[in-house]
C-alpha positions as a printed Julia matrix, in Angstrom:
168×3 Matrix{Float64}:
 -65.88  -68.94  179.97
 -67.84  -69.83  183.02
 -66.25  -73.35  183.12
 -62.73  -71.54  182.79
 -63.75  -69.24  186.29
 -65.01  -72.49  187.59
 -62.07  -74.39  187.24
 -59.69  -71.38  188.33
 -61.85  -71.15  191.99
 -61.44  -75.2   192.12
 -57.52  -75.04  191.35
 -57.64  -71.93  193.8
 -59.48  -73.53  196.63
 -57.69  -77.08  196.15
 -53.94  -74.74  196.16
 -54.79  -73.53  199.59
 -55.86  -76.88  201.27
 -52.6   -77.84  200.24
 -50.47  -74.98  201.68
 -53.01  -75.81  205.02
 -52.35  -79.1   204.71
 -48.02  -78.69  204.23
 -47.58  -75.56  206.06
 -43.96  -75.3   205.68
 -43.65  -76.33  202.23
 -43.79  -74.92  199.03
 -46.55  -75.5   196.03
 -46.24  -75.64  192.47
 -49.44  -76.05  190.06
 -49.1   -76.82  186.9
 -51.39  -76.07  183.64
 -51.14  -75.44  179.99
 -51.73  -72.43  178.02
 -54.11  -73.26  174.9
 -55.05  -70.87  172.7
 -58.83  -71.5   171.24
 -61.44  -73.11  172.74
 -60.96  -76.56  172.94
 -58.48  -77.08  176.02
 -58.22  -81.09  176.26
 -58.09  -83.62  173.88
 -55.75  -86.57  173.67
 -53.13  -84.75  171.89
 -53.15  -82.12  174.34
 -52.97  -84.53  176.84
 -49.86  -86.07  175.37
 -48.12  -82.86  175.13
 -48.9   -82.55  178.38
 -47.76  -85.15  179.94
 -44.37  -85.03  177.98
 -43.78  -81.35  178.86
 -44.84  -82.01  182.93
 -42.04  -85.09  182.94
 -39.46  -83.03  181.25
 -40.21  -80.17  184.29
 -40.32  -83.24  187.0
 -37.06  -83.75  185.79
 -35.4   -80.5   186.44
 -37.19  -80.11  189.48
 -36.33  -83.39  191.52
 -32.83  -82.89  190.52
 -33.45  -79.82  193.26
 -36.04  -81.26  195.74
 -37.84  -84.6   196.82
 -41.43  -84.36  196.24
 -44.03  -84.52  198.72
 -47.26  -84.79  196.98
 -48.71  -85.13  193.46
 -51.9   -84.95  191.9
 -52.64  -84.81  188.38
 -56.14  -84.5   186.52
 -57.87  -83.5   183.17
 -60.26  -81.21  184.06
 -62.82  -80.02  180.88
 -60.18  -76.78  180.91
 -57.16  -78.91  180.36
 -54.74  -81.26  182.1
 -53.23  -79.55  185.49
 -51.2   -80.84  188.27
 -49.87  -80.08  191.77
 -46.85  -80.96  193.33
 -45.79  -80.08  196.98
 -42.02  -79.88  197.8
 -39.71  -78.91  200.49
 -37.28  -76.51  198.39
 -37.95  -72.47  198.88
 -40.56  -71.26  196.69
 -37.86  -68.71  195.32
 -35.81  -71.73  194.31
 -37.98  -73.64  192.37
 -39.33  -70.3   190.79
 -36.32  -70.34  188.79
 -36.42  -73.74  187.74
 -39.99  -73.06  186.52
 -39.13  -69.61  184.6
 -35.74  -71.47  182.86
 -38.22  -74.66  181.99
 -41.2   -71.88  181.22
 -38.28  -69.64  178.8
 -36.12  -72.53  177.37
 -37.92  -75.7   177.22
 -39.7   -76.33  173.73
 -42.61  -77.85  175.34
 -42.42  -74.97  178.01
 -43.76  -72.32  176.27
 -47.55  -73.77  176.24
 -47.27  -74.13  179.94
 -48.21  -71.6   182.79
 -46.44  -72.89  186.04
 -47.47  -71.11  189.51
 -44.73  -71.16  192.6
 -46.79  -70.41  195.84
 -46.16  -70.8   200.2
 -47.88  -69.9   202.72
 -45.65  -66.97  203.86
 -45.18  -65.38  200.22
 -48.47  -66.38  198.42
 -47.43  -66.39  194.24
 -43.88  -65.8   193.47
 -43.95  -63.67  189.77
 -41.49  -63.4   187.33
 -40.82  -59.91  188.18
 -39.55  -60.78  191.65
 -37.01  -62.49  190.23
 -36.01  -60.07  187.61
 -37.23  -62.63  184.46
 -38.35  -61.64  181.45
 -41.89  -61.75  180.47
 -43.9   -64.36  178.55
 -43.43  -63.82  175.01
 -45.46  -64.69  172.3
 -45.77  -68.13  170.56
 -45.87  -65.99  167.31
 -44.16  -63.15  167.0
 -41.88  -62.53  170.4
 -44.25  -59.5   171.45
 -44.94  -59.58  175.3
 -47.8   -62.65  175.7
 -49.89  -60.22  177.47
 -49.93  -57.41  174.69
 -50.83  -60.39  171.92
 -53.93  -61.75  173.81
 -55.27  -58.13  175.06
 -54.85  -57.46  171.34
 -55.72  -60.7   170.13
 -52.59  -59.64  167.37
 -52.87  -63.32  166.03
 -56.37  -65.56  164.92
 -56.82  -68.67  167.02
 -56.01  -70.31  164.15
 -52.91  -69.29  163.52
 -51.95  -70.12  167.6
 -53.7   -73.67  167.64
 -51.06  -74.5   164.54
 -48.38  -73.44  166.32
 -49.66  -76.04  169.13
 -50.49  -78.7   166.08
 -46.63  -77.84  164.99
 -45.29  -78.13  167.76
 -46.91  -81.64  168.91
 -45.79  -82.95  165.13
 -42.35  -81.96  166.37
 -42.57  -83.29  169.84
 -44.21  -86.93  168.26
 -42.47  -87.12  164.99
 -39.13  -87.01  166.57
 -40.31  -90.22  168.8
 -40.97  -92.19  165.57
């Protein structure tokens, strides 16, 4: 747990050198949500990296991109982009990749500027996260913990057979 708070003041701190640093511009970071508590491995990784190329995709059909970084940090694989499109704009590209992508649901992406701060769901009158599970609000679930960590790391493991399977 300490690593997790860690890692969320790094992302936090690194996030605002970059809306210092691009003033004008909007940022988008980019993490997965794993349930349990293992967070990286090279399966994770993989998943990962296909579900981050299949957002690129949507999103550079919108807006060039600035900046990247990528890393695996010991809480899981995150990255950062920095683009030139309004943060409201690319918001929605995030939610519809976030709601309708396969690979979307594992991953948390956060639309931030320097004016705004965090643009939320609500502001642009989306739905909540759902569960992996059971469709229940996301939030409910967890607070709840309604399913074992079991049960949520095989829908991951299902889900990566699907992904990998189908490239085979």
């Amino acid at each position: 747990m300490a690593e997790v708070l860690h890692n969320k003041d790094k992302r936090v701190r690194y996030q605002q050198q970059l809306l210092r640093e691009f003033p004008d511009a909007t940022v988008v970071a980019i993490k997965l949500n794993i349930p349990g508590p293992i967070k990286t491995n090279s399966e994770i990784e993989q998943l990962f990296q296909v579900g981050y190329q299949r957002f690129m995709d949507q999103l550079t059909t919108l807006t060039p991109i600035i900046k990247t970084k990528t890393e695996v940090a010991p809480t899981g694989p995150e990255a950062w982009l920095v683009v030139t499109r309004a943060a409201s704009d690319v918001k929605h590209v995030a939610v519809r990749f976030e709601d309708h992508d396969h690979l979307g649901r594992l991953f948390d992406v956060d639309v931030l500027n320097r004016t705004h701060g965090t643009y939320h769901r609500a502001e642009l009158s989306a739905s909540k996260r759902t569960c992996f599970l059971c469709g229940r609000l996301a939030k409910e679930c967890g607070r709840n913990r309604t399913h074992s960590v079991e049960a949520l790391q095989a829908y991951v493991n299902q889900l990566y057979y699907e992904v990998f399977q189908d490239d085979k």
